[in-house]
C-alpha positions as CSV (number, residue, x, y, z in Angstrom):
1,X,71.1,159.0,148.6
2,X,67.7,161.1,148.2
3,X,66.5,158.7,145.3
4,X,65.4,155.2,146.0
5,X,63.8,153.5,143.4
6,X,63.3,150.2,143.6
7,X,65.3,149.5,140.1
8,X,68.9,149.1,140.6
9,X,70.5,151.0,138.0
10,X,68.2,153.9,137.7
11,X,65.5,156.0,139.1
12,X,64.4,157.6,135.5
13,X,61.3,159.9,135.6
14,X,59.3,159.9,131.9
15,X,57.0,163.0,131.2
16,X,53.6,161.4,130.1
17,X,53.2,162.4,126.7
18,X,51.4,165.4,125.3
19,X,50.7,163.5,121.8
20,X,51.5,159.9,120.7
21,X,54.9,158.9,121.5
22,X,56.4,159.8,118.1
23,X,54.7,163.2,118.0
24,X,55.8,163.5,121.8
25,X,59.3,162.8,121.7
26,X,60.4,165.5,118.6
27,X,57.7,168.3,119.6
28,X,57.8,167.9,123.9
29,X,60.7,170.5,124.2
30,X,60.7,170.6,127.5
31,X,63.3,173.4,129.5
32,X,66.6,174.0,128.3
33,X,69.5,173.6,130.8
34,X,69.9,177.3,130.9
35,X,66.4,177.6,132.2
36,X,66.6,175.3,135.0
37,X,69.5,176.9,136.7
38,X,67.2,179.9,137.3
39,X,65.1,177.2,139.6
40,X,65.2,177.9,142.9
41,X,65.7,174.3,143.5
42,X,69.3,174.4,141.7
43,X,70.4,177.5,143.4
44,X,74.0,177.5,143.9
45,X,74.2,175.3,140.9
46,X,77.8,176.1,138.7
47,X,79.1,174.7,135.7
48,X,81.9,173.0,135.5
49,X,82.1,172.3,131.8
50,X,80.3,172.1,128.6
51,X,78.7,176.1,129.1
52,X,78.5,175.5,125.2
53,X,75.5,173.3,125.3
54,X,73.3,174.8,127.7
55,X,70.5,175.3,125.2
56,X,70.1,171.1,125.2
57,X,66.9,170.4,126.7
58,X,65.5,168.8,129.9
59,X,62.5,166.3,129.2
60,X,63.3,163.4,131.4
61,X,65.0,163.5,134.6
62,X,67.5,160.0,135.6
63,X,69.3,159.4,139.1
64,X,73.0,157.6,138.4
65,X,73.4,154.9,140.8
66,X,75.4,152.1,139.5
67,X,78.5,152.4,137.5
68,X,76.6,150.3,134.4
69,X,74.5,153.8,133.7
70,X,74.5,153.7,129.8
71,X,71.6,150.7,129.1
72,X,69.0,153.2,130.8
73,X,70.0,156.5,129.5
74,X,67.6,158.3,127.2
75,X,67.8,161.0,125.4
76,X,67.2,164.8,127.1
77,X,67.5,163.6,130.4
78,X,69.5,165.1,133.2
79,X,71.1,162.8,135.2
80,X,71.8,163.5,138.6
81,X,74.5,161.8,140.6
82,X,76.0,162.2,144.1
83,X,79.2,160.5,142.7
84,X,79.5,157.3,144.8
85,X,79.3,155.1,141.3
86,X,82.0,157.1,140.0
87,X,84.2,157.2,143.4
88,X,86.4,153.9,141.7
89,X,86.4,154.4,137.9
90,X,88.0,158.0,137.6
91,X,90.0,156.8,134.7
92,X,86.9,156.0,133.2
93,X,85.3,159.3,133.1
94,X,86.1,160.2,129.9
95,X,84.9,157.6,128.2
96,X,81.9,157.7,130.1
97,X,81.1,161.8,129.0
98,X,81.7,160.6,125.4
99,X,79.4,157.9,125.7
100,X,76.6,160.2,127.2
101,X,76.9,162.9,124.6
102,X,76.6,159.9,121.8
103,X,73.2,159.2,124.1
104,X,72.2,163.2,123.4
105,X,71.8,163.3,126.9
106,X,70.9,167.0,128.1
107,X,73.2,167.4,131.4
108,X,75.0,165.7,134.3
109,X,74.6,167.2,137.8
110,X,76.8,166.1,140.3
111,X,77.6,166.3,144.0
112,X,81.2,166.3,145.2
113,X,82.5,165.8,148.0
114,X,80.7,163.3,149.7
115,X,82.4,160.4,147.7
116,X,84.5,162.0,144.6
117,X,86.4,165.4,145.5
118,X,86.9,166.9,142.5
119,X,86.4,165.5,138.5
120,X,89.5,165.1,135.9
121,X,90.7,167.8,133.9
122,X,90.1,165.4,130.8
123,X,86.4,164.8,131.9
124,X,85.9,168.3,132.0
125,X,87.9,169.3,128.8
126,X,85.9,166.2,126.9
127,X,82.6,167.7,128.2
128,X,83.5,170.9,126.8
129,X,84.6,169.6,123.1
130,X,81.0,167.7,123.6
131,X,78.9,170.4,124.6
132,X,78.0,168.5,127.5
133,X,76.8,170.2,130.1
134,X,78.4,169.5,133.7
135,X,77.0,170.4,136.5
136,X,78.4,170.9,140.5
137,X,75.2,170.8,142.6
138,X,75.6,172.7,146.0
139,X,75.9,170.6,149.4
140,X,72.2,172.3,150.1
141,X,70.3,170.7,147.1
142,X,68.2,167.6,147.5
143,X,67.4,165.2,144.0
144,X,63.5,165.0,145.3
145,X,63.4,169.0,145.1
146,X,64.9,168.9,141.6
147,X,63.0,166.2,140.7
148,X,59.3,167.5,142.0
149,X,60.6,171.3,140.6
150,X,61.5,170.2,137.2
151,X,58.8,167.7,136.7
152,X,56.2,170.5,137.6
153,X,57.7,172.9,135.5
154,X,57.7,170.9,132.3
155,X,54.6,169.7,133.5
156,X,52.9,173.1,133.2
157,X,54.6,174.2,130.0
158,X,53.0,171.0,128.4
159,X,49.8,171.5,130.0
160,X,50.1,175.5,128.7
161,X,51.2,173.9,124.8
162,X,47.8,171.7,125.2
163,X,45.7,174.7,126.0
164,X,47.2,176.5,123.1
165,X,47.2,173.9,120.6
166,X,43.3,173.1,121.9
167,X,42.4,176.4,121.1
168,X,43.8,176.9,117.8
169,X,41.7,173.3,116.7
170,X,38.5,174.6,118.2
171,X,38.8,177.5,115.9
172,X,40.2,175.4,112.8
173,X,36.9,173.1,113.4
174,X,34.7,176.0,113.2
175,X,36.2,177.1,110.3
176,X,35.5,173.3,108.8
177,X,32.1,173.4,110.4
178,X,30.9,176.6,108.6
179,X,32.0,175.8,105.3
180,X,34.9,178.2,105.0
181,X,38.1,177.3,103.2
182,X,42.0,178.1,103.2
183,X,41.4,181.7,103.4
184,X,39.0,181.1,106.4
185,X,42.0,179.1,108.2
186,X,44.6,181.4,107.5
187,X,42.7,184.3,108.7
188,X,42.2,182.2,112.1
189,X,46.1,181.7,112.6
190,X,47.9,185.0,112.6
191,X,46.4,186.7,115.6
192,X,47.4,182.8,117.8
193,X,50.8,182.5,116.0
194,X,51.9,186.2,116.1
195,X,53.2,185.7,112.5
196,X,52.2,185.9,109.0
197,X,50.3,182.6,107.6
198,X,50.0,180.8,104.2
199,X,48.7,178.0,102.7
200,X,50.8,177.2,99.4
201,X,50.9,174.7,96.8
202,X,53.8,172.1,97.0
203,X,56.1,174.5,95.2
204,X,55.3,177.5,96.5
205,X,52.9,179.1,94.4
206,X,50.3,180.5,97.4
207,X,47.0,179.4,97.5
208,X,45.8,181.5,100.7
209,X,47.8,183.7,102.9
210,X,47.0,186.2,106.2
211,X,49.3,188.6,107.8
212,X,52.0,188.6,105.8
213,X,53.5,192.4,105.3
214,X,53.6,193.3,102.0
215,X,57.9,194.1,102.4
216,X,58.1,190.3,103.3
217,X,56.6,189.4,100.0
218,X,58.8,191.2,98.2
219,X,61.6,189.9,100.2
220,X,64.0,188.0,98.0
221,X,65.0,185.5,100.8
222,X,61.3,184.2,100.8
223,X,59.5,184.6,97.4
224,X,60.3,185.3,93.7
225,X,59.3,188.4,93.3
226,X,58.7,187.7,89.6
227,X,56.3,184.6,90.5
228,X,55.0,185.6,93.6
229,X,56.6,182.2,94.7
230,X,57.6,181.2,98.3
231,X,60.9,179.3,98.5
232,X,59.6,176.3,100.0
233,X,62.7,174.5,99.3
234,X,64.8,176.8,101.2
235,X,63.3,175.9,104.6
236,X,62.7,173.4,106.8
237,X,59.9,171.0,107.3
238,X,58.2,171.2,111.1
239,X,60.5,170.8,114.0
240,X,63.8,170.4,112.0
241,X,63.4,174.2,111.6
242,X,63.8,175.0,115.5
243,X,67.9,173.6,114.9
244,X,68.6,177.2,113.4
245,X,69.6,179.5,115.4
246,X,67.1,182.2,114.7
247,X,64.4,180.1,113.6
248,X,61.6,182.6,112.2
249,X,60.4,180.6,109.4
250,X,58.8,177.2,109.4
251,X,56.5,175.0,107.4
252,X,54.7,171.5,107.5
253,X,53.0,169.4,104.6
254,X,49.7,169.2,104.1
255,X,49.1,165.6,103.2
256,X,46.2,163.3,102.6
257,X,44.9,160.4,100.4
258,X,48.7,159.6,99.9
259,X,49.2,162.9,98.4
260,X,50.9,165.7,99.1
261,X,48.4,169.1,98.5
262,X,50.7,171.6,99.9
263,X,52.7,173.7,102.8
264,X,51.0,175.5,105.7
265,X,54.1,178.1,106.5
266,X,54.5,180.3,109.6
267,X,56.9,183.4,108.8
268,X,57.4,185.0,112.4
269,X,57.5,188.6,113.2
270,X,59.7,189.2,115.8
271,X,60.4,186.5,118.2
272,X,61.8,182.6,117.4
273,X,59.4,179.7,116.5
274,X,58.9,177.6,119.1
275,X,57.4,173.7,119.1
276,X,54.3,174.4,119.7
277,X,53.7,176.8,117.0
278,X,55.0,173.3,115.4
279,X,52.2,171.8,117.0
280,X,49.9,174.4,115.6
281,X,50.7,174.1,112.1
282,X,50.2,170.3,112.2
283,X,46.5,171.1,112.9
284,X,46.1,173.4,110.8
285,X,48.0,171.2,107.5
286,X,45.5,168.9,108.8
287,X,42.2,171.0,108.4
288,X,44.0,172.4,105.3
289,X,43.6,168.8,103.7
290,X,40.3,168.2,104.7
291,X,39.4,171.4,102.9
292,X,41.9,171.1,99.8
293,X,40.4,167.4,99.5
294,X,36.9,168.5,100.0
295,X,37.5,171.4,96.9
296,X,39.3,168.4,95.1
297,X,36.4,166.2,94.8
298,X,34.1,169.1,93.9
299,X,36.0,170.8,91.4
300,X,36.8,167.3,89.5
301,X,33.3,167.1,88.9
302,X,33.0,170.9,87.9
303,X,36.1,170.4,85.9
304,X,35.1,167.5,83.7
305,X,32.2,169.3,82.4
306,X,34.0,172.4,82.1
307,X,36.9,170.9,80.3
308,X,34.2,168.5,77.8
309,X,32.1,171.9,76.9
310,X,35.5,173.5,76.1
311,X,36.9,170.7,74.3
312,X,33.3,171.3,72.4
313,X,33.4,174.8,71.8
314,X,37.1,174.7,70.6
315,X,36.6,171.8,68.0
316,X,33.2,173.9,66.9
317,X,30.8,171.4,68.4
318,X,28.7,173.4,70.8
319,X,26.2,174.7,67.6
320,X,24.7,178.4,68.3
321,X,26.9,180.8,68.7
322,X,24.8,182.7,70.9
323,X,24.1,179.6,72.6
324,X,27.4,179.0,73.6
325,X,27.7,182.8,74.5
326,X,25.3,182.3,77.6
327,X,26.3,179.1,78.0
328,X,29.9,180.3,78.8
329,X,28.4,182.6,80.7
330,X,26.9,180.4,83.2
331,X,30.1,179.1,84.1
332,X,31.9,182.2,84.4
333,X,33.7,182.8,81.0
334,X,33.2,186.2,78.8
335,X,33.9,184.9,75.2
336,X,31.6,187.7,73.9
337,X,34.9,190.0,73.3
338,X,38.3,190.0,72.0
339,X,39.8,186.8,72.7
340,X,43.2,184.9,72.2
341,X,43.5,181.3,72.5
342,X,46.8,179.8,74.4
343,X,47.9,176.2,74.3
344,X,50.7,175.1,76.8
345,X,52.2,171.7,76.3
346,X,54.5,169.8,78.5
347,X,57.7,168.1,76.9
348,X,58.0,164.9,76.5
349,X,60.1,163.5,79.4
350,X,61.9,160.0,80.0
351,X,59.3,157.1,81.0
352,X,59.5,156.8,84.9
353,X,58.3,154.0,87.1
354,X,55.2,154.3,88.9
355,X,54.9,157.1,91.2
356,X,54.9,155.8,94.8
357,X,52.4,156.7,97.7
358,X,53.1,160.3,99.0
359,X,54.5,161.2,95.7
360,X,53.6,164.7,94.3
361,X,50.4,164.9,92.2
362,X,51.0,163.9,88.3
363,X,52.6,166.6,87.0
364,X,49.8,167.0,84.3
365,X,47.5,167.5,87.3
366,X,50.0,170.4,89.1
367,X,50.4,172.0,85.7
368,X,46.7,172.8,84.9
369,X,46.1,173.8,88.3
370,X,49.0,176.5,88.1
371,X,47.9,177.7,84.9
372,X,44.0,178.3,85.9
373,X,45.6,179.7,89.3
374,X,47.9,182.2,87.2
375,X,45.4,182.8,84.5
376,X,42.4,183.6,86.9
377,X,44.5,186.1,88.8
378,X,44.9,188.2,85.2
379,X,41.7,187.8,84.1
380,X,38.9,186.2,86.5
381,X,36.2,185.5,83.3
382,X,38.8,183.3,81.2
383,X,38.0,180.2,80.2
384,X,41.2,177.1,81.7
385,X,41.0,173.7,81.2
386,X,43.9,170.9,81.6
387,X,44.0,168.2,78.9
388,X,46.4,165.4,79.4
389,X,50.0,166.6,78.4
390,X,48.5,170.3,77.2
391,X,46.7,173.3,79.4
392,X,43.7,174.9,77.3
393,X,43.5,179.1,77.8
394,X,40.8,181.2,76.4
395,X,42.0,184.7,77.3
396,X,40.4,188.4,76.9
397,X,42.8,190.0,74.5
398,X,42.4,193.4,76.2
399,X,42.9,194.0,79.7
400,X,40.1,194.2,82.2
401,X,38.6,197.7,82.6
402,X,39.4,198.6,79.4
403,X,42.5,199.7,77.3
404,X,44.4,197.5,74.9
405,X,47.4,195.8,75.9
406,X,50.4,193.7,73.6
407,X,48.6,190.3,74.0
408,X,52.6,188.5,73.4
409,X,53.7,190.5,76.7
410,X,50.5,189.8,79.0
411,X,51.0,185.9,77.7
412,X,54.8,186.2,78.3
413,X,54.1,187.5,82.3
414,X,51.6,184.7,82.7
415,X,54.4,181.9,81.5
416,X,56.8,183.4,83.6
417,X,55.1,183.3,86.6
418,X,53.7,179.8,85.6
419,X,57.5,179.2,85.4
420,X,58.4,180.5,88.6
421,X,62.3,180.7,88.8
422,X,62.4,176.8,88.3
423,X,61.9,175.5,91.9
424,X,59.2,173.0,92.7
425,X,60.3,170.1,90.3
426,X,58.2,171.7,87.3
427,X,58.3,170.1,84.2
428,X,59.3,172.4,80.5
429,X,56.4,173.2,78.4
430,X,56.2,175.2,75.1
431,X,53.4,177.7,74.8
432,X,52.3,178.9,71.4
433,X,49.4,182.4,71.1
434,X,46.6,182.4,68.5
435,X,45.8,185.9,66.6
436,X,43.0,187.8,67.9
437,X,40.0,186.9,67.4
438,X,36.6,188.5,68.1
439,X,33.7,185.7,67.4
440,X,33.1,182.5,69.1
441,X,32.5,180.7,66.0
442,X,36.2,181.9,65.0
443,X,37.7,179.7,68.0
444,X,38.5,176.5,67.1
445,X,40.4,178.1,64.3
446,X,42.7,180.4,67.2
447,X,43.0,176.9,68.8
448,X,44.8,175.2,65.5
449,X,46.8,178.4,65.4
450,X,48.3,178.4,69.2
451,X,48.7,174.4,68.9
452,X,50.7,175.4,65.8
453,X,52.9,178.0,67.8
454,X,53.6,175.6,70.4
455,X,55.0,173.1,68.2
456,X,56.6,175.3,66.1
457,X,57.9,177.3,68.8
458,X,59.4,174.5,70.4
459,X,61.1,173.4,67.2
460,X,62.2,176.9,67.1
461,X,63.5,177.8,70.0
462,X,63.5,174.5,72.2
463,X,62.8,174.4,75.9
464,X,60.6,177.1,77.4
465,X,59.6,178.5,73.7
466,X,56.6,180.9,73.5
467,X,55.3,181.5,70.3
468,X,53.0,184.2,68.5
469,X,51.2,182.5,65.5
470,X,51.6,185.7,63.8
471,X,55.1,185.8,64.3
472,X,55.7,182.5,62.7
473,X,56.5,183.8,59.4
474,X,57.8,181.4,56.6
475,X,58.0,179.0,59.7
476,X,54.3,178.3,59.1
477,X,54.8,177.1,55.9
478,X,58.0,174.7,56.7
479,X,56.2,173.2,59.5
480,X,53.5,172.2,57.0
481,X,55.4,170.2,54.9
482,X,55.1,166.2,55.9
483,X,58.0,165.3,54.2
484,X,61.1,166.1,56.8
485,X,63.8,164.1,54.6
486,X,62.4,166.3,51.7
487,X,63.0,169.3,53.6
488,X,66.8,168.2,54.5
489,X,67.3,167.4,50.9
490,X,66.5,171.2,50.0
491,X,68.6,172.3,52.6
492,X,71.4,170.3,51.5
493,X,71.2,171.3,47.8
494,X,71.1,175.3,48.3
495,X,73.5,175.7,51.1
496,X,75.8,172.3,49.8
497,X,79.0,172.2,52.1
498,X,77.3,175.5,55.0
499,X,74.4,172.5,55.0
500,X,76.8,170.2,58.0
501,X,76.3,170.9,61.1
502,X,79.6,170.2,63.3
503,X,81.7,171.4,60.9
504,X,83.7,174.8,62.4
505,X,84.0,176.2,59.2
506,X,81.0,175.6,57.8
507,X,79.1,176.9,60.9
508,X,81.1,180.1,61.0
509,X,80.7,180.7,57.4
510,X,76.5,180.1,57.6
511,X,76.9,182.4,60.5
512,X,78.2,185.0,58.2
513,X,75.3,184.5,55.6
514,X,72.3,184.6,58.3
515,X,73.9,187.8,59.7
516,X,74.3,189.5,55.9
517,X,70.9,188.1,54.7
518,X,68.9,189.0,57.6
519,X,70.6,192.8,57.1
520,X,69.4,192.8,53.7
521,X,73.8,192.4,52.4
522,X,74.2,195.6,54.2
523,X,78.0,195.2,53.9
524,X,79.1,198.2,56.9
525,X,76.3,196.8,59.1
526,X,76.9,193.2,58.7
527,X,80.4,193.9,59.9
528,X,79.4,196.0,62.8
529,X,77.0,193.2,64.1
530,X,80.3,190.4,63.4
531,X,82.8,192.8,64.7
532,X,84.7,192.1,61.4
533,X,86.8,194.6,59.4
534,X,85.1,196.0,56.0
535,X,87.4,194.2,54.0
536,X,87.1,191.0,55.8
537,X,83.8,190.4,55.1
538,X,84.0,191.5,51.7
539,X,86.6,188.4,51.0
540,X,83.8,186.1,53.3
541,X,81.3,187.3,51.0
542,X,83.3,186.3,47.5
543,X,84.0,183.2,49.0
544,X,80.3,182.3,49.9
545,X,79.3,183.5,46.5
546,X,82.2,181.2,45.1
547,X,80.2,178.3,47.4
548,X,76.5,178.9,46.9
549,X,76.3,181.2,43.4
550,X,75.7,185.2,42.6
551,X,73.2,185.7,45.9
552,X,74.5,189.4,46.0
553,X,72.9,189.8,42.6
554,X,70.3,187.1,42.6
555,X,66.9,187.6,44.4
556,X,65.4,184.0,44.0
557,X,68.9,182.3,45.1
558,X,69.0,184.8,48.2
559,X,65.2,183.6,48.8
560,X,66.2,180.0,48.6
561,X,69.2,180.6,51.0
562,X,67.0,182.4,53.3
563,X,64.4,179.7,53.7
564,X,67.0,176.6,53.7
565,X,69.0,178.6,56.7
566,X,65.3,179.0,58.6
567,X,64.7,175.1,57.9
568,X,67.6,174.2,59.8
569,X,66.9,176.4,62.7
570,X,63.8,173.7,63.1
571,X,65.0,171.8,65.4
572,X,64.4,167.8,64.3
573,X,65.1,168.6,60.8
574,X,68.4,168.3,60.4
């Protein structure tokens, strides 16, 4: 026998390890099966079974020579054999394949012959169910060759992933060194990765990005095109992405402080990700977090004063008007123009327990920083700050460069991409608009008016409302009124039995009178709307009046009817 090592069941061959052992043994890919029966030093090499799983890899090498083989085998090794522990135990072959696959072993390579002729049909046809490659080495081939051949080989590809990987953190340093930040890194990666780069937050919303075509951003497989989102939860997390097939797109977290910050995400032009592009990314998540938490800690500080001299100007403590003017200007904001005011608040949600290490950021925390994201991408000199459970806007009510726009639609796009299409974990908020207004000293008034919307809206229209202040109507006056059990007393005394919710009847007859009020008891249109015949709703409309009073004929009764059916639209009234 070619092998003898001095340990009686095995002469196993470890690669030294390119990283620390846990990095090594999921990112060392070694050469696939396939691959080393192009060496010259298996020539003559067939396969006997188990073609299936020639992509397994090769990243230890093992020499079988006792029977007892199973308490040494490791995972991707190829185990070479000449047979003679075998020549006794053919009955036990099957078994022993079975046993080897559960092991994830890469291949067995055996010479017959010498002391087994030929292998059992059930061996082979369990080897092919398995995937397991086995191989019949030629009567020319010595183990040391394969052994020296292979060991080289992987050897120099690990040697090659080193060189690669070195590179790419030289650059990433110099990117730290100099000051530069996520755009700086991704502009390093594309040209070492051969693929489009980004650096995104944790749900996809991207933060920095370099070589990405424009028809792969509007590719619905990887981003919302109404968001601008990447689908982070549609793909897989660092080397769990090379299982597919055609693995083109992968991504690793960028982690630090017990937090995660984000996704550094590889989209390949043409050819198949490979581990070391893996290997890359890992470097560069981890410059990304040095940079993310470097910005962190210096836009916390910027942030708390920003948010205080906000909080000032929007509760009308900051004094001089024209003070405040250059004040604002100093830290970017324009509120010398036509302005609207935009207040998002987060719902209420169950109490959780405490977040544990590695958890996302606080959801408050995410929130404001997609809003200012979103908000500065529309309109670079607005004012954003993140208070608690609420997100503080102060928007130009025109758009940049001139020309007016509908202030509700340019709000509306800015929720929606906020939104995204719900990935991410995000959290429901309600968003209420102030009216336009065109002096700072008229802002903490707009500010009253969007908190207003917001709450109103949400009591409107529940989850996800957006509401114009000036599209409120009659609401504004309900939700003034303290007195909730007062309101549900009015309700119940002009609409009497329509006032029960639950009730079929009584739903599809208030049904009825919203529709018919709300067309000003335009009989032919009402109808239209219901898909009723004429005559139907003419006997719905004597029996409401035989309910409620003369409405058809009576203006103040129709006005009461029309604000008692707009009361119980608000939702916590009832």
């Amino acid at each position: 026998m070619e092998n003898s090592a001095n340990d009686a069941a095995s002469g196993a061959q470890d690669l030294p390890s390119a990283e620390p052992q846990h990095a090594a043994s999921t990112l060392v890919r070694g050469i696939t099966v396939a691959d080393a029966l192009g060496l010259s030093s298996l020539a003559g090499t067939t396969v006997l079974a188990g073609a299936a799983g020639l992509d397994r890899v090769i990243r230890r090498l093992n020499v079988m020579e006792v029977p007892d083989i199973l308490p040494w085998v490791k995972p991707d090794e190829l185990l070479l054999t000449t047979g003679y522990p075998l020549r006794n135990t053919p009955q036990g072959l099957v078994g022993l394949v079975r046993d080897l696959a559960e092991r994830d072993l890469a291949a067995v390579a055996i010479k017959l012959g010498r002391y087994v002729d030929e292998l059992p049909a059930e061996m082979l046809h369990a080897a092919d169910r398995l995937r397991l490659p086995v191989l019949r080495l030629s009567d020319e081939v010595a183990f040391d060759d394969v052994l020296n051949q292979l060991l080289t080989d992987i050897l120099n590809r690990q040697a090659a992933t080193l060189a690669r990987v070195e590179e790419v953190h030289r650059a990433l340093v110099n990117v730290v060194l100099a000051g530069g930040g996520l755009a700086a890194i991704t502009g390093e990666l594309p040209a070492l990765l051969d693929g489009g780069v980004m650096v995104t937050t944790p749900d996809g919303r991207v933060l920095a990005s370099s070589g990405v075509p424009d028809a792969t951003r509007t590719d619905r497989r990887f981003f919302d095109t109404s968001s601008g989102r990447f689908h982070v939860e549609r793909f897989k997390h660092g080397v769990r992405a090379l299982d597919d097939e055609d693995a083109r797109v992968v991504q690793v977290p960028v982690l630090a402080g017990g937090l995660d910050h984000g996704r550094v995400v590889l989209i390949s032009r043409e050819r198949r990700i490979d581990p070391t592009d893996v290997q890359v990314l890992e470097r560069a998540a981890a410059t990304a977090a040095l940079v993310i938490t470097r910005d962190l800690a210096v836009a916390a500080v910027e942030s708390k004063y920003q948010g205080d001299f906000l909080r000032d100007l929007l509760t009308g403590g900051v004094g001089d008007p024209a003070h405040a003017v250059r004040h604002c200007a100093t830290l970017g904001w324009d509120i010398d123009r036509p302005l609207v005011v935009v207040v998002a608040e987060l719902d209420a949600e169950p109490a959780t327990p405490v977040p544990a290490a590695g958890d996302l950021r606080p959801a408050h925390e995410r929130f404001a920083s997609a809003w200012t994201m979103v908000v500065r991408d529309r309109d670079p000199r607005a004012a954003v700050a993140g208070y608690s459970q609420e997100v503080v806007a102060v928007m130009g009510a025109d758009r940049p460069g001139g020309g007016e726009c509908r202030t509700g639609a340019l709000v509306r796009s800015v929720v929606a991409q906020v939104s995204g299409d719900g990935g991410g974990g995000r959290r429901p908020f309600a968003t209420g608009v102030s009216r336009v207004v065109t002096r700072p000293q008229d802002l903490p008034a707009a500010y009253l008016q969007a908190k207003q919307a917001a709450r109103v809206g949400r009591q409107i229209h529940g989850v996800g409302a957006v509401a114009d202040f000036d599209d409120l109507g009659v609401y504004r006056l309900i939700s003034l009124v303290p007195d909730s059990a007062e309101l549900r007393s009015f309700t119940e005394e002009t609409l009497g039995a329509l006032a029960a919710s639950g009730d079929p009847e009584a739903d599809d007859l208030r049904g009825t009178l919203e529709v018919l009020l709300d067309n000003n008891l335009n009989v032919a249109e009402t109808a239209r709307v219901l898909h009723f015949h004429y005559n139907t709703l003419r006997y719905r409309i004597g029996k409401l009046e035989r309910m409620l009073g003369p409405f058809t004929t009576d203006p103040n009764l129709r006005l009461d009817l029309m604000v008692a059916l707009r009361v119980l639209r608000m939702r916590g009234l009832r």
